[in-house]
Gaussian input, Z-matrix of N, CA and C with variables (Angstrom, degrees):
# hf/3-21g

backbone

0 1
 N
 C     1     B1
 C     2     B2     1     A1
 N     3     B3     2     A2     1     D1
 C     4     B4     3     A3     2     D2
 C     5     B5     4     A4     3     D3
 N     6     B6     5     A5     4     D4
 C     7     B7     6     A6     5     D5
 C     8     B8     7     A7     6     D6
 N     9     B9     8     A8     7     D7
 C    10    B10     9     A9     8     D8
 C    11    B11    10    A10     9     D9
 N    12    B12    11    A11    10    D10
 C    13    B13    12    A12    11    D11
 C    14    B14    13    A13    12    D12
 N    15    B15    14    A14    13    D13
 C    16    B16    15    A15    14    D14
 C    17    B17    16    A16    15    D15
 N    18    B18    17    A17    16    D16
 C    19    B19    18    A18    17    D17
 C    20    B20    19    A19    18    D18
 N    21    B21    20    A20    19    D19
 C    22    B22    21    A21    20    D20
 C    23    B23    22    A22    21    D21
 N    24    B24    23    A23    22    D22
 C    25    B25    24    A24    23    D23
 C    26    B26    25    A25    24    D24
 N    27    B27    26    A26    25    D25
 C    28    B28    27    A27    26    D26
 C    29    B29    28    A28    27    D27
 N    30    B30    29    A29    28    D28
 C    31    B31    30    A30    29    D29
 C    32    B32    31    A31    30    D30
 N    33    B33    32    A32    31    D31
 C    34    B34    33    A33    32    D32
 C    35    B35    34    A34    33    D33
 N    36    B36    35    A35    34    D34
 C    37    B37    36    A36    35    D35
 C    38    B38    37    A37    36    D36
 N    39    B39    38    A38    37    D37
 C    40    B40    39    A39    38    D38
 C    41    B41    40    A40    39    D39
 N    42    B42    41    A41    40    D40
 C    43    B43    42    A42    41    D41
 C    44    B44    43    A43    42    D42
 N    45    B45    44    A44    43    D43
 C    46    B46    45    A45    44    D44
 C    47    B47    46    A46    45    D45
 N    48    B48    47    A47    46    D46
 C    49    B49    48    A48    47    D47
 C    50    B50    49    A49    48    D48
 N    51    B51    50    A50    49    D49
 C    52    B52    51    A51    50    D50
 C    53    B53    52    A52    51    D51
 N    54    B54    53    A53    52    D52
 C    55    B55    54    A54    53    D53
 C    56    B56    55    A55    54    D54
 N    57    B57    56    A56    55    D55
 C    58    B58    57    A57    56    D56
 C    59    B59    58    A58    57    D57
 N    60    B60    59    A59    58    D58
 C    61    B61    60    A60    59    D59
 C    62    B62    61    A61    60    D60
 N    63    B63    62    A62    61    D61
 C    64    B64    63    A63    62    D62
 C    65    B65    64    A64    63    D63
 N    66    B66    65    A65    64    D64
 C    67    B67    66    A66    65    D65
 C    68    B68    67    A67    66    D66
 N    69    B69    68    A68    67    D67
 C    70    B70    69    A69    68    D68
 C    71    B71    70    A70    69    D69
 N    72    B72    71    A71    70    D70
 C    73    B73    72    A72    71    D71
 C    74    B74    73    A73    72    D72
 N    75    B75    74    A74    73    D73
 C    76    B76    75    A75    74    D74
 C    77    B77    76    A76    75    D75
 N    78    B78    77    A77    76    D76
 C    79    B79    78    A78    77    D77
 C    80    B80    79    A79    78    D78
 N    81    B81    80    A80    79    D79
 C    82    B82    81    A81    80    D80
 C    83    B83    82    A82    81    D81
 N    84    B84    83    A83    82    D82
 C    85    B85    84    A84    83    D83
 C    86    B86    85    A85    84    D84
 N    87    B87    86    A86    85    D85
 C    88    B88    87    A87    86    D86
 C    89    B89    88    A88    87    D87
 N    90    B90    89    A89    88    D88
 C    91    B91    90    A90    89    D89
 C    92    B92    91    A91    90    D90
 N    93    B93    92    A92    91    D91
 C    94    B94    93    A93    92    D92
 C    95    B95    94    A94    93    D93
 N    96    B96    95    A95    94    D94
 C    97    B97    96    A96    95    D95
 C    98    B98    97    A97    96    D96
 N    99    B99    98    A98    97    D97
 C   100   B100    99    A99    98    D98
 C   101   B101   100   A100    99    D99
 N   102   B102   101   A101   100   D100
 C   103   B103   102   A102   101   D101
 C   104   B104   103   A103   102   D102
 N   105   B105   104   A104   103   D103
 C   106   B106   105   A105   104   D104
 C   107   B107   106   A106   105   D105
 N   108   B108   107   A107   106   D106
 C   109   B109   108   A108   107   D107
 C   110   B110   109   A109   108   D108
 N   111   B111   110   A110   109   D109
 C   112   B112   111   A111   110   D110
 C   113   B113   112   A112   111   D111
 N   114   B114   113   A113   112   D112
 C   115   B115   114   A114   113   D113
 C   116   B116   115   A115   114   D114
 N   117   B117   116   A116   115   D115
 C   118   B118   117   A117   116   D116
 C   119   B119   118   A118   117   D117
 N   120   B120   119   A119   118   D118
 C   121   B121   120   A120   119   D119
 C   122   B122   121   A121   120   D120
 N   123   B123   122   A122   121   D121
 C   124   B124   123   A123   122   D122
 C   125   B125   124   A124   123   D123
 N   126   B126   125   A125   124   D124
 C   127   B127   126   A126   125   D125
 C   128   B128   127   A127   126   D126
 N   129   B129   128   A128   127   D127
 C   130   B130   129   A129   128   D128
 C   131   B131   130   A130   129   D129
 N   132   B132   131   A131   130   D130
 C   133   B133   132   A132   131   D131
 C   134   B134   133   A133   132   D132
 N   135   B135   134   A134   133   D133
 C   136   B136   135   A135   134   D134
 C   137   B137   136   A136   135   D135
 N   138   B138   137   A137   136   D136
 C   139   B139   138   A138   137   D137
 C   140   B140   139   A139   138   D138
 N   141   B141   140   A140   139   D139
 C   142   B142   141   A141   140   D140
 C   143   B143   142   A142   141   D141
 N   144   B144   143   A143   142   D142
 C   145   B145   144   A144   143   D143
 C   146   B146   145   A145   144   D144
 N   147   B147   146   A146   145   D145
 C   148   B148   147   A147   146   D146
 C   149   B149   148   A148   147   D147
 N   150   B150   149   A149   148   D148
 C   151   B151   150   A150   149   D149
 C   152   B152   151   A151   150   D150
 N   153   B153   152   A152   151   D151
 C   154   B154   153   A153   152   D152
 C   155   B155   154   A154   153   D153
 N   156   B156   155   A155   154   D154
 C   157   B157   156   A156   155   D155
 C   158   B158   157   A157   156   D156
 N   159   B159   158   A158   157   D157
 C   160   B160   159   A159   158   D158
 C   161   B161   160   A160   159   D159
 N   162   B162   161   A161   160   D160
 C   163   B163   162   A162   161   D161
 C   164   B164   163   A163   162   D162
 N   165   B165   164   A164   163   D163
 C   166   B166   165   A165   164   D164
 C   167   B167   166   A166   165   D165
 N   168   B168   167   A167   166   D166
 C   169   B169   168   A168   167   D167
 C   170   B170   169   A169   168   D168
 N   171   B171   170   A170   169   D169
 C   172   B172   171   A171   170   D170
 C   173   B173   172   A172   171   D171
 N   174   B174   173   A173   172   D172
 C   175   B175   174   A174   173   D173
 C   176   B176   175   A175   174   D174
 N   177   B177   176   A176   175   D175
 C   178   B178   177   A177   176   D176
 C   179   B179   178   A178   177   D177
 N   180   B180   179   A179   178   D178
 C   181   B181   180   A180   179   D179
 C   182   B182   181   A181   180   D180
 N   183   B183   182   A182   181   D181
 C   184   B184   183   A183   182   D182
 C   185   B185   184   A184   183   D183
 N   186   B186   185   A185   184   D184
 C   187   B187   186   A186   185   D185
 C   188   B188   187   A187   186   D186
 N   189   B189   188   A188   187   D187
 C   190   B190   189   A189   188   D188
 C   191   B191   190   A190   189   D189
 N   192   B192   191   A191   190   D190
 C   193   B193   192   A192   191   D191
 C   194   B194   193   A193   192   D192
 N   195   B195   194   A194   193   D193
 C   196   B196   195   A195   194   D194
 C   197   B197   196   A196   195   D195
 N   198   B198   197   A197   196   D196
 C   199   B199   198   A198   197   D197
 C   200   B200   199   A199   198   D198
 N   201   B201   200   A200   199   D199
 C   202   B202   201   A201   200   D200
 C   203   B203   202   A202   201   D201
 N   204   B204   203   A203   202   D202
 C   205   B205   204   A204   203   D203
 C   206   B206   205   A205   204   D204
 N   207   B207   206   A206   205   D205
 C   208   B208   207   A207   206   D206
 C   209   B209   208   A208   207   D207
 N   210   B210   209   A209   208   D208
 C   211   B211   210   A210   209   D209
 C   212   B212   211   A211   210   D210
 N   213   B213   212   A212   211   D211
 C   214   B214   213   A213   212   D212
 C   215   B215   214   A214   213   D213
 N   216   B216   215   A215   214   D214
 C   217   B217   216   A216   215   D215
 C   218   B218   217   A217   216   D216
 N   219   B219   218   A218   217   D217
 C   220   B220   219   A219   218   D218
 C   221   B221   220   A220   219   D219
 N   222   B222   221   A221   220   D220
 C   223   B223   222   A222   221   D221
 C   224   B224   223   A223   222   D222
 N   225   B225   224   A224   223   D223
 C   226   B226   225   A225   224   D224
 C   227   B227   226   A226   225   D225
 N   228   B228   227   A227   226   D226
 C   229   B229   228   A228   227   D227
 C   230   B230   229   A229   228   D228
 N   231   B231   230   A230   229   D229
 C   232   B232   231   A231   230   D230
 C   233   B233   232   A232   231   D231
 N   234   B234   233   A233   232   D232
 C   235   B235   234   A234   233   D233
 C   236   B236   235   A235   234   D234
 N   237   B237   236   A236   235   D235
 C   238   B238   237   A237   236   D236
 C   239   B239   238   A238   237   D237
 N   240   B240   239   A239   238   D238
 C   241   B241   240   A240   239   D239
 C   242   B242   241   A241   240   D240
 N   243   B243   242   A242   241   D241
 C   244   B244   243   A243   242   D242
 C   245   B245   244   A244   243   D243
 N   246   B246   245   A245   244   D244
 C   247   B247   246   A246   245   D245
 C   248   B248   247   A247   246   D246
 N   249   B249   248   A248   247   D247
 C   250   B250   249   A249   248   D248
 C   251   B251   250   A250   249   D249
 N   252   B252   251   A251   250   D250
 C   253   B253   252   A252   251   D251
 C   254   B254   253   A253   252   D252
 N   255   B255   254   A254   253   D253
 C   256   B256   255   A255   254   D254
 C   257   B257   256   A256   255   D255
 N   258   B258   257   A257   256   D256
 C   259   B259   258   A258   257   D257
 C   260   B260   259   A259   258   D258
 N   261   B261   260   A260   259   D259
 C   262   B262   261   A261   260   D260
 C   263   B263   262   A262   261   D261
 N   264   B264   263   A263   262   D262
 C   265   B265   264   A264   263   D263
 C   266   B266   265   A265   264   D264
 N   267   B267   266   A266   265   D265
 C   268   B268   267   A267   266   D266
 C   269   B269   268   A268   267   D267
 N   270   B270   269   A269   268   D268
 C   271   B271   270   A270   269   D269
 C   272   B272   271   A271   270   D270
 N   273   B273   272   A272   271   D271
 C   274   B274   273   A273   272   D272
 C   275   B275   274   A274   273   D273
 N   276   B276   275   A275   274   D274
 C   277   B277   276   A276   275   D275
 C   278   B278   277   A277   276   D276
 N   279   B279   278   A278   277   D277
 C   280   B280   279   A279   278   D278
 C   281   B281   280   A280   279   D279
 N   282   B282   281   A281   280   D280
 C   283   B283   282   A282   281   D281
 C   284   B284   283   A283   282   D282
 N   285   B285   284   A284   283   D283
 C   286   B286   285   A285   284   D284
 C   287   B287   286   A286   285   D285
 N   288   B288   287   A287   286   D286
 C   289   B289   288   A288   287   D287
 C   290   B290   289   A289   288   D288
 N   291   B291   290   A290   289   D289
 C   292   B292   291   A291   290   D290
 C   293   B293   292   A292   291   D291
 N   294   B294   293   A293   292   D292
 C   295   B295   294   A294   293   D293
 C   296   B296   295   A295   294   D294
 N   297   B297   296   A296   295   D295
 C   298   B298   297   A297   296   D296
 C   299   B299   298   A298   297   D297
 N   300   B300   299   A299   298   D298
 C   301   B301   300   A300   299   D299
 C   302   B302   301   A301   300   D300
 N   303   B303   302   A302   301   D301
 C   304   B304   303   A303   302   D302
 C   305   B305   304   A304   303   D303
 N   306   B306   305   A305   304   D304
 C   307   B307   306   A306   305   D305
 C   308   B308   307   A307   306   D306

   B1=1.4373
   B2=1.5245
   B3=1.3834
   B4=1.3713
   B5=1.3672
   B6=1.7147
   B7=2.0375
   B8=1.3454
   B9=1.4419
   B10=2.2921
   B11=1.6748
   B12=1.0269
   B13=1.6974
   B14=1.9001
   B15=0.8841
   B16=1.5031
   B17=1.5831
   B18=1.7326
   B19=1.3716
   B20=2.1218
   B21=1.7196
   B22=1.5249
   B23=1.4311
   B24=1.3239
   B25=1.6453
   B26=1.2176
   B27=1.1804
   B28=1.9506
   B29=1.4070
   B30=0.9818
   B31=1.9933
   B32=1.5175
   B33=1.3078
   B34=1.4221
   B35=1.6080
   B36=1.6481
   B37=1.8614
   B38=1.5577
   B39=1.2142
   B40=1.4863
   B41=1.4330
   B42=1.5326
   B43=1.0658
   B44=1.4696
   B45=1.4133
   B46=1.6334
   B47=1.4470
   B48=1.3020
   B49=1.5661
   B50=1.8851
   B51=0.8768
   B52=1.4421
   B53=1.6399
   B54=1.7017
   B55=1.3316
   B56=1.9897
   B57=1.2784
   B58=1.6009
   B59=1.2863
   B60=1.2703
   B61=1.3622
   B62=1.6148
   B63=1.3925
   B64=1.5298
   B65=1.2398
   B66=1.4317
   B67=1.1792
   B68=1.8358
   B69=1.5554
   B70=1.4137
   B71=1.6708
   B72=1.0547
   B73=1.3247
   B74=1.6206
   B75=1.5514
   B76=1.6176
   B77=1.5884
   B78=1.3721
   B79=1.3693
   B80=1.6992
   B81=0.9304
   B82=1.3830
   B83=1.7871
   B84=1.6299
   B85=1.4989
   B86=1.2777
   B87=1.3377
   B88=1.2556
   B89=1.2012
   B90=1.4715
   B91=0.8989
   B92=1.7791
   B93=1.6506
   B94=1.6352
   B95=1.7361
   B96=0.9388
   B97=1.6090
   B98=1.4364
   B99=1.5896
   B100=1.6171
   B101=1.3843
   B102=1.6755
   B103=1.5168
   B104=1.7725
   B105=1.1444
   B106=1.6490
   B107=1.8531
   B108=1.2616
   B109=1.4776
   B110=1.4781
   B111=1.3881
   B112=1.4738
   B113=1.9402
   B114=1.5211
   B115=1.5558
   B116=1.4850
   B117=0.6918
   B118=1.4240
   B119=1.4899
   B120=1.3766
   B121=1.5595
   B122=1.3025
   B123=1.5796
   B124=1.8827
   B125=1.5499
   B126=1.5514
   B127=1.3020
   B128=1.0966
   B129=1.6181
   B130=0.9702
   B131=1.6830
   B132=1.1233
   B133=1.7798
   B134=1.3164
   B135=1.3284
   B136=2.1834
   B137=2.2015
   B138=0.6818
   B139=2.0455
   B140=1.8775
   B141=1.2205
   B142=1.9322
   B143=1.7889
   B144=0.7513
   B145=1.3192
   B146=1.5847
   B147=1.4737
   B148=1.7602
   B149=1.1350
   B150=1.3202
   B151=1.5955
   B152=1.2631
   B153=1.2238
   B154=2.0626
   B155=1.4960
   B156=1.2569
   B157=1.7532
   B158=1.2371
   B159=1.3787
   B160=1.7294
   B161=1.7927
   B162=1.5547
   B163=1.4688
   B164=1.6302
   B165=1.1891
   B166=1.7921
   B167=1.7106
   B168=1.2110
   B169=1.4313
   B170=1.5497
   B171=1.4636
   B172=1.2378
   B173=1.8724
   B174=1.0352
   B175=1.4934
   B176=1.8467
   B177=1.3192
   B178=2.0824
   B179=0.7861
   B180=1.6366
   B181=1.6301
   B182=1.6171
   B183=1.5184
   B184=1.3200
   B185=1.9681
   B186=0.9108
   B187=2.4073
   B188=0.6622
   B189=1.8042
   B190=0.7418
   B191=1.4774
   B192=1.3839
   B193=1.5196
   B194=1.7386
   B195=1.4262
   B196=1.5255
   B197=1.4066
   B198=1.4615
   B199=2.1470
   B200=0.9782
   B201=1.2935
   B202=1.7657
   B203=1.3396
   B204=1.1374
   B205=1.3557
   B206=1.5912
   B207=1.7496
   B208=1.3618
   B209=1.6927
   B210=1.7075
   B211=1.3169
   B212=1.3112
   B213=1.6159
   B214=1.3945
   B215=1.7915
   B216=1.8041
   B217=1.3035
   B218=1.6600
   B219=1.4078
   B220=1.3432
   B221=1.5398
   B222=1.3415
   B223=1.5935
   B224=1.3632
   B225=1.1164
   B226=1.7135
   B227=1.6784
   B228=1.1012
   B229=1.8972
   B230=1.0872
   B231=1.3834
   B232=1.4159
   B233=2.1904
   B234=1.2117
   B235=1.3386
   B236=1.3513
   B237=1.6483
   B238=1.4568
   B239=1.1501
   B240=1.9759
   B241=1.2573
   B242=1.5331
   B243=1.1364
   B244=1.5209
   B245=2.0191
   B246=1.7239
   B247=1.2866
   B248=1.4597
   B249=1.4949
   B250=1.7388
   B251=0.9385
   B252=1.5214
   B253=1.4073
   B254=1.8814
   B255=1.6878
   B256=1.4059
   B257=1.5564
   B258=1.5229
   B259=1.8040
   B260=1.5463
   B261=1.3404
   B262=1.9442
   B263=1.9432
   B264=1.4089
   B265=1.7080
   B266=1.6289
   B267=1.2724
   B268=1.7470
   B269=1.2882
   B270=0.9924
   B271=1.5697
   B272=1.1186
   B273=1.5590
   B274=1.4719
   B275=1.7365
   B276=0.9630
   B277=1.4614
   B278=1.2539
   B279=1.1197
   B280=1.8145
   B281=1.7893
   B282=1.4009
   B283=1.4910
   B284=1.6155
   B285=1.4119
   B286=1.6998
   B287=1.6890
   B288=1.2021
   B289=1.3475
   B290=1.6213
   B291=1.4879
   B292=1.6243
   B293=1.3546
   B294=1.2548
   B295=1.5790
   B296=2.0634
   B297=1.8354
   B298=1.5359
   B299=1.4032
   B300=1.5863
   B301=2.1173
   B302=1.8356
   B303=1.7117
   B304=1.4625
   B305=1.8938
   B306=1.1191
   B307=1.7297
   B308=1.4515
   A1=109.89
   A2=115.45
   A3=117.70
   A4=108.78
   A5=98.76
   A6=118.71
   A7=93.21
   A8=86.66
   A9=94.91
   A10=88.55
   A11=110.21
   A12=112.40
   A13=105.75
   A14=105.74
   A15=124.73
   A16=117.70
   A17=114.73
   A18=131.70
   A19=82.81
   A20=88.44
   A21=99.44
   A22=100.10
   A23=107.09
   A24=126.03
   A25=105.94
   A26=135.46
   A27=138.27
   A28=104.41
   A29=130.77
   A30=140.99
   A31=108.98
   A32=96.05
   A33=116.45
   A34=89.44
   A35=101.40
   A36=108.37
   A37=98.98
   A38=121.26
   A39=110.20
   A40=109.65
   A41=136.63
   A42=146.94
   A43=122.05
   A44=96.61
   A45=116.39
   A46=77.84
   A47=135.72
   A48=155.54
   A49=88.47
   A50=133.95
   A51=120.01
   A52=106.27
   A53=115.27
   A54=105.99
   A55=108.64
   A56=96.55
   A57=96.65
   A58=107.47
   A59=131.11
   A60=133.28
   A61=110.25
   A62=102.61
   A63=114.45
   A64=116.91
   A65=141.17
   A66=137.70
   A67=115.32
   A68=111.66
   A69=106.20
   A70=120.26
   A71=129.94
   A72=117.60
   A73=128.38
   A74=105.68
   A75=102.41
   A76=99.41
   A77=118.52
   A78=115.19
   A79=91.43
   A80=144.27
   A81=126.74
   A82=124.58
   A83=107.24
   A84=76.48
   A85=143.43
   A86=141.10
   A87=124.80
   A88=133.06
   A89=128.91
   A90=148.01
   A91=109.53
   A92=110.02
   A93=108.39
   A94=85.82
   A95=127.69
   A96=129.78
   A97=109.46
   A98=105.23
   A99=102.55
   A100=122.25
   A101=103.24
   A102=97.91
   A103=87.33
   A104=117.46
   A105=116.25
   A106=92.36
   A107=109.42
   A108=127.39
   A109=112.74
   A110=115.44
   A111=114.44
   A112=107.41
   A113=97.44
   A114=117.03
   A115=122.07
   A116=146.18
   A117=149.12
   A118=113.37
   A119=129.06
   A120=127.92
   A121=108.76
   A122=103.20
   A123=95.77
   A124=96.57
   A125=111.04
   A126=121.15
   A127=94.70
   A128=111.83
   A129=117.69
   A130=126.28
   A131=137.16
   A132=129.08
   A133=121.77
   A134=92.00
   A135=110.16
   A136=78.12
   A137=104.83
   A138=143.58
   A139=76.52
   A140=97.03
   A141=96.06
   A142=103.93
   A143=135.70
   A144=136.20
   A145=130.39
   A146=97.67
   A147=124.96
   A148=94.40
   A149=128.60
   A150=125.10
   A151=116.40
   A152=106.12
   A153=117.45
   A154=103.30
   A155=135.12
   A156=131.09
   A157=81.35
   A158=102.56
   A159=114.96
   A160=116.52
   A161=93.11
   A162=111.76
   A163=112.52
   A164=93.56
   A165=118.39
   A166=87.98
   A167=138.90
   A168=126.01
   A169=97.71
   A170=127.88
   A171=94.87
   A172=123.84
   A173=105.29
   A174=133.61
   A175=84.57
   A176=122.65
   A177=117.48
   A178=119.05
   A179=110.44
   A180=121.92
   A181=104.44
   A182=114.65
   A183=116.81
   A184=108.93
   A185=71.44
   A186=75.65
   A187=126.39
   A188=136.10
   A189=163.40
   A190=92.68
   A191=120.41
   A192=135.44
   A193=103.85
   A194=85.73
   A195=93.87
   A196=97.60
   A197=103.99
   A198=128.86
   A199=61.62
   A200=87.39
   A201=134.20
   A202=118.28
   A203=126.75
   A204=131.93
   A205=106.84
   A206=131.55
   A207=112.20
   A208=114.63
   A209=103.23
   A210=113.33
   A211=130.46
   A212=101.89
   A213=119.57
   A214=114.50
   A215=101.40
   A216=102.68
   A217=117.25
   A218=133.57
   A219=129.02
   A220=98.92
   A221=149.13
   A222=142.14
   A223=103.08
   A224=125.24
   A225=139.40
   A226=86.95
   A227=120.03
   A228=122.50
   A229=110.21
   A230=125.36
   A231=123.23
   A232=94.74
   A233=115.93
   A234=108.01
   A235=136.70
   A236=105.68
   A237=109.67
   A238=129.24
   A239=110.73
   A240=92.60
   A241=120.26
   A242=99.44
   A243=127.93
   A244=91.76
   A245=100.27
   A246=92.38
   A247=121.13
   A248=124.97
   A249=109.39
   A250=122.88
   A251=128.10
   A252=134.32
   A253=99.52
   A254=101.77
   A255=120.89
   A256=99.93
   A257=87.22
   A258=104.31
   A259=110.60
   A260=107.24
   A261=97.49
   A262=98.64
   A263=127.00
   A264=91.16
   A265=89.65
   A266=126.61
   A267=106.74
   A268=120.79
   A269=123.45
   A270=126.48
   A271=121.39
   A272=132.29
   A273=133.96
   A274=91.69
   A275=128.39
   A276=127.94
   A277=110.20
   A278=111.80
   A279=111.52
   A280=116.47
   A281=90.55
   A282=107.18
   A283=124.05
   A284=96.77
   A285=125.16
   A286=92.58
   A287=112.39
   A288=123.83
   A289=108.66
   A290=104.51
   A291=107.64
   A292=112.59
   A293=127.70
   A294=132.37
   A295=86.26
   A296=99.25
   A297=80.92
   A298=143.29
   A299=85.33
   A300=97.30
   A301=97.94
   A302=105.18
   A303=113.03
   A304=92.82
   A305=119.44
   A306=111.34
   A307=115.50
   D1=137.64
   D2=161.45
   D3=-94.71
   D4=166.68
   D5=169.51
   D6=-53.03
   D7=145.59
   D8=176.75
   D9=-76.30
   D10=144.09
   D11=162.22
   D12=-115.22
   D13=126.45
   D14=166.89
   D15=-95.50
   D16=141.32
   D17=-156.81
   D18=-120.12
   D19=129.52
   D20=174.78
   D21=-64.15
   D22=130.26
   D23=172.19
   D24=-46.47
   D25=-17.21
   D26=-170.83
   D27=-103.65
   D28=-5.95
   D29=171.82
   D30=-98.96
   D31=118.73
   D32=-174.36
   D33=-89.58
   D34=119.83
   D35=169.98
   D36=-81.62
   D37=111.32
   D38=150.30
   D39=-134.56
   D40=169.81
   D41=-163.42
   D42=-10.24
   D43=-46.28
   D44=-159.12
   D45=-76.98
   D46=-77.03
   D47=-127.21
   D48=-75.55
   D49=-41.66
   D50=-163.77
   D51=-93.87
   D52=-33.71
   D53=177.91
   D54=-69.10
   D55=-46.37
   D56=-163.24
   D57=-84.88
   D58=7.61
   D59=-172.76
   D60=-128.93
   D61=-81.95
   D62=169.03
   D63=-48.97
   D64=-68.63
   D65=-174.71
   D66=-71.48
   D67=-62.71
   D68=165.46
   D69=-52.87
   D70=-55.29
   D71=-176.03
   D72=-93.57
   D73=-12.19
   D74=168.64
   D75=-111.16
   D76=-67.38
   D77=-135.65
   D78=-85.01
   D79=-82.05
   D80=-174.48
   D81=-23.42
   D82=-68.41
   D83=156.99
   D84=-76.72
   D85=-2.82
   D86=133.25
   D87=-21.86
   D88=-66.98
   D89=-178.88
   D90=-53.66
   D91=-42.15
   D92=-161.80
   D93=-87.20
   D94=23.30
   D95=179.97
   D96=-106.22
   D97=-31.58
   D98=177.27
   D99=-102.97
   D100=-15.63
   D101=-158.76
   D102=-132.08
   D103=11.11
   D104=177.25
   D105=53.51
   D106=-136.69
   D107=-174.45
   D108=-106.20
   D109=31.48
   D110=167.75
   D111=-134.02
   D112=90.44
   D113=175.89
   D114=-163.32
   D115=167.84
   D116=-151.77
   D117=-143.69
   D118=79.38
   D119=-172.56
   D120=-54.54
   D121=133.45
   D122=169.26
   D123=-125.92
   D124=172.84
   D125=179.74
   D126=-168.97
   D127=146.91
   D128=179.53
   D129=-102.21
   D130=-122.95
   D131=165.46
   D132=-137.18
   D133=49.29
   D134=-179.10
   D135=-74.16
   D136=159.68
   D137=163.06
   D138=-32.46
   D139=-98.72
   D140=-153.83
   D141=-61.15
   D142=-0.60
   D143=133.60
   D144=-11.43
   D145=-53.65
   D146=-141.27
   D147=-119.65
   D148=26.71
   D149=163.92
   D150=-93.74
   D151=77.25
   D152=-152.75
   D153=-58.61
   D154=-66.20
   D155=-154.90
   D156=-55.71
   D157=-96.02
   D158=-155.17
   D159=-17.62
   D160=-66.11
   D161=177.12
   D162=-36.10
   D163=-73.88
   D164=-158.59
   D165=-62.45
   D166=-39.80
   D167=-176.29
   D168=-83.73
   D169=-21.94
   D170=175.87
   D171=-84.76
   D172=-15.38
   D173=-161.90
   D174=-84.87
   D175=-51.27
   D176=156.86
   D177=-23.26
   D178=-54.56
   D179=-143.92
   D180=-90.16
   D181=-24.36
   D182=-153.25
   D183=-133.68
   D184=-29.33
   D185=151.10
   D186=-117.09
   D187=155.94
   D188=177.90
   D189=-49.12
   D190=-89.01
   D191=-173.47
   D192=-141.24
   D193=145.85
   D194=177.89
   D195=-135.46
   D196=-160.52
   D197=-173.02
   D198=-148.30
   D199=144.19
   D200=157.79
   D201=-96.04
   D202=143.83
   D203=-178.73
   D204=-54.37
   D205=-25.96
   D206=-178.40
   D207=-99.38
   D208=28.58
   D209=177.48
   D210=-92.02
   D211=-13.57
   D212=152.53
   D213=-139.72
   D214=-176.56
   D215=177.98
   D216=-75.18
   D217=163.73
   D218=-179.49
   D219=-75.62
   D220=16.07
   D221=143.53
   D222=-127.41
   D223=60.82
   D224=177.53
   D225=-57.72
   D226=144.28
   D227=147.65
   D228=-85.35
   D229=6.68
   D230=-175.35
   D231=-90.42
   D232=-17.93
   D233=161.05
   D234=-93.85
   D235=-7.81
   D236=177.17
   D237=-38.26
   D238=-58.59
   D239=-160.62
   D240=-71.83
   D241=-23.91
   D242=175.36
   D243=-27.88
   D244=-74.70
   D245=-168.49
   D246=-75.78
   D247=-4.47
   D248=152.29
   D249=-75.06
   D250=-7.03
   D251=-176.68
   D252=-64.96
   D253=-49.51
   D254=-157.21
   D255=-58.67
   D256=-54.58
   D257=-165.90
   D258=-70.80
   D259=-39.88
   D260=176.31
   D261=-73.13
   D262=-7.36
   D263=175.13
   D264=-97.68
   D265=-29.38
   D266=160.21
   D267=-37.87
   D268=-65.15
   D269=173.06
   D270=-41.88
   D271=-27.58
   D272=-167.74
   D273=-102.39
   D274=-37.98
   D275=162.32
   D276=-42.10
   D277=-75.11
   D278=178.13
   D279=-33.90
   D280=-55.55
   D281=-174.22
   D282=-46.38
   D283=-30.27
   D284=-169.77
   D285=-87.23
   D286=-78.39
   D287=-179.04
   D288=-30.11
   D289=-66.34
   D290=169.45
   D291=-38.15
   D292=-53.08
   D293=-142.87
   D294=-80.15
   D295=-63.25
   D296=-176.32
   D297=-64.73
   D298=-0.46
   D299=-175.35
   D300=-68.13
   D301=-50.32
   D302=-152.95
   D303=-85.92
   D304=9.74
   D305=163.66
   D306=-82.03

């Protein structure tokens, strides 16, 4: 597992913003920190997703193997659990944070 990284609510993610930012400077190395060169990038087909050249040659150049956004549907269940996994340890964060603010 990597640190959750969070995107300031005032930054619009689109194409440009998730390859050259999100993926080159957080989430790939993150990722080559835990799992070296044995992982498999997935993504799904949100908008900045679907910025195929740029993306898809950089996502070549710099994983091992990935999915492409037209490898499933944009509400695949093949990502769900993934995102209650995300959102229930968000939630227990909050919960903690809450509990020690109001002690």
């Amino acid at each position: 597992m990597t640190e959750l990284m969070f995107v300031d609510h005032r930054v619009e993610v689109n194409c440009q913003y998730y390859r050259d930012v999100l993926l080159s400077q957080q989430l790939l190395p993150a990722i080559k920190r835990v799992a070296c060169e044995t992982f498999v990038f997935q993504q799904h087909s949100v908008p900045a997703h679907r910025a195929r050249r740029n993306t898809i040659q950089l996502l070549l150049r710099e994983t091992p193997d990935f999915i492409g956004p037209d490898l499933w549907s944009p509400s695949s269940r093949d990502l769900k659990p993934v995102d209650s996994k995300i959102w229930g340890v968000v939630q227990q964060c909050i919960n903690v944070a809450y509990v020690r603010s109001t002690s």
